[in-house]
C-alpha positions in Angstrom: 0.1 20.8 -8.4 -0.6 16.9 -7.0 -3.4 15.5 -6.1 -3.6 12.8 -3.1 -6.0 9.7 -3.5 -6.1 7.5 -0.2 -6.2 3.8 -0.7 -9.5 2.0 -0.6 -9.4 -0.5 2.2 -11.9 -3.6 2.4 -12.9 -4.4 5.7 -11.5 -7.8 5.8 -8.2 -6.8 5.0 -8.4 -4.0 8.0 -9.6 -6.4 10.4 -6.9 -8.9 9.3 -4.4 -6.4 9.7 -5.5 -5.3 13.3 -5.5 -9.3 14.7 -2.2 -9.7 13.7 -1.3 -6.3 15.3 -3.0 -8.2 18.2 -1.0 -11.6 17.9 2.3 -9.9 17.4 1.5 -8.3 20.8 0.4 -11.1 22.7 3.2 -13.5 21.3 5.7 -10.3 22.2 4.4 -10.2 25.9 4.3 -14.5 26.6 8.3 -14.4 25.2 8.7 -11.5 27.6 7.5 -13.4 30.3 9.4 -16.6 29.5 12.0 -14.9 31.2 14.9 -15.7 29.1 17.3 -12.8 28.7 17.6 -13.2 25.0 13.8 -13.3 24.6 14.1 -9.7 24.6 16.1 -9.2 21.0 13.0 -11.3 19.8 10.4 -9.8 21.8 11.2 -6.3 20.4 11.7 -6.9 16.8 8.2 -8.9 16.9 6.5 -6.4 18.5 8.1 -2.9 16.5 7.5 -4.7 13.3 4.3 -6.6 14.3 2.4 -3.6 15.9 3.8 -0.7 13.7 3.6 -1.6 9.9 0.1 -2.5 9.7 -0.6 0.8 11.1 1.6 2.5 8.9 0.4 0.4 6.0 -3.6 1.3 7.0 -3.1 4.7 7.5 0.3 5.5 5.2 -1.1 3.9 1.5 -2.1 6.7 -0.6 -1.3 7.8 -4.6 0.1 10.9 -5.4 -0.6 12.7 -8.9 1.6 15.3 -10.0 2.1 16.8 -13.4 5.0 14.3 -14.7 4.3 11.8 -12.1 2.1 9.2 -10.1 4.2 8.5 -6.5 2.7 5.5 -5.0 3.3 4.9 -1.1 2.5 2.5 1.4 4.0 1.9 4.6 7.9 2.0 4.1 7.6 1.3 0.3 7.5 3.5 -2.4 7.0 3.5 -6.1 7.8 6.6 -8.6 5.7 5.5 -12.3 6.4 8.4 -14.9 3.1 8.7 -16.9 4.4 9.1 -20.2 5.5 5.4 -19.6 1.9 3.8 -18.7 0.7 1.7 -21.7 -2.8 1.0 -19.8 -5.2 0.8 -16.9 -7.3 -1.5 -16.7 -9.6 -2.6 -13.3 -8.3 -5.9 -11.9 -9.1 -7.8 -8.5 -6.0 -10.1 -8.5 -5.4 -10.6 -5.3 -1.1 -10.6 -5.5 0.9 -8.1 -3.2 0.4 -4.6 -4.1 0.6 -1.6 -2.8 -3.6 -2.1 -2.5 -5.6 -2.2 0.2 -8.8 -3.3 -1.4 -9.3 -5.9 -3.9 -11.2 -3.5 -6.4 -8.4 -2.4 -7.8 -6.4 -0.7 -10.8 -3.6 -2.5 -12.8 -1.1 0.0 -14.4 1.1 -1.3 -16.7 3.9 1.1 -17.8 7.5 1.1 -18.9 9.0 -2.4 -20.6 6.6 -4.9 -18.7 6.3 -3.3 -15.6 3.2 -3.3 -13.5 1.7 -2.2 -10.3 -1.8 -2.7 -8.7 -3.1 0.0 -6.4 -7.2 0.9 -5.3 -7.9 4.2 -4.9 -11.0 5.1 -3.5 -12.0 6.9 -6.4 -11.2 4.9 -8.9 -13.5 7.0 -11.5 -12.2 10.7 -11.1 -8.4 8.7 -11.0 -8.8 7.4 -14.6 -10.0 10.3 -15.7 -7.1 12.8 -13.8 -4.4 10.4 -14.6 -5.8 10.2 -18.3 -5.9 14.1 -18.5 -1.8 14.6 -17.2 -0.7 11.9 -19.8 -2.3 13.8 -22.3 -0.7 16.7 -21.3 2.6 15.5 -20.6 2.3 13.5 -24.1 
């Protein structure tokens, strides 16, 4: 059994994420248009890269209960936290790279100094599953 909590995502960060879809697009096109034969090998990097991870990241960031484990993905990245191994949660709005698309977020620590921030978008009935499976598992 798993359960799948989507990420929270604030508005700013979404719209943030869609301009630079935006700019990636446009700066693709003008090097394009420059003419230059190489432009292309910069062109196309720039613009898979530019236009497709935010996407992925928008629409890809979700955290994954199962019995043993929390799976955390976003985009192309991926995180696999054993919950016999978290030492806390605790709410957190530290705004480092995470795998968190909201600053309302969770901090799990877990292993020997490990950590991980993620915001799922309820962060209430998370706590309490997550709480019930370590239980369980411990």
């Amino acid at each position: 059994m798993q359960t799948v909590y989507p990420s929270k995502i604030d508005w700013w960060l979404a719209v943030a994420l869609v301009c630079s879809m935006a700019v990636c697009a446009w700066a693709s096109v003008n090097i394009v248009a420059a003419g230059a034969p190489a432009a292309w090998w910069l062109a196309l990097p720039t613009m898979g890269l530019g236009t497709g991870l935010p996407p992925w990241l928008l629409f890809g960031t979700r955290y994954i209960l199962e019995a043993t484990h929390l799976r955390i993905k976003s985009g192309p990245f991926a995180w696999r936290v054993p919950l016999a191994d978290i030492t806390s949660i605790t709410p957190t709005a530290n705004p480092l790279s995470s795998p968190a698309l909201s600053l309302d977020r969770l901090r799990i620590d877990y292993g020997r100094g490990s950590t991980v921030m993620i915001s799922p978008r309820d962060k209430e009935q998370f706590i309490q599953e997550i709480e019930a499976l370590r239980r369980a598992v411990g």
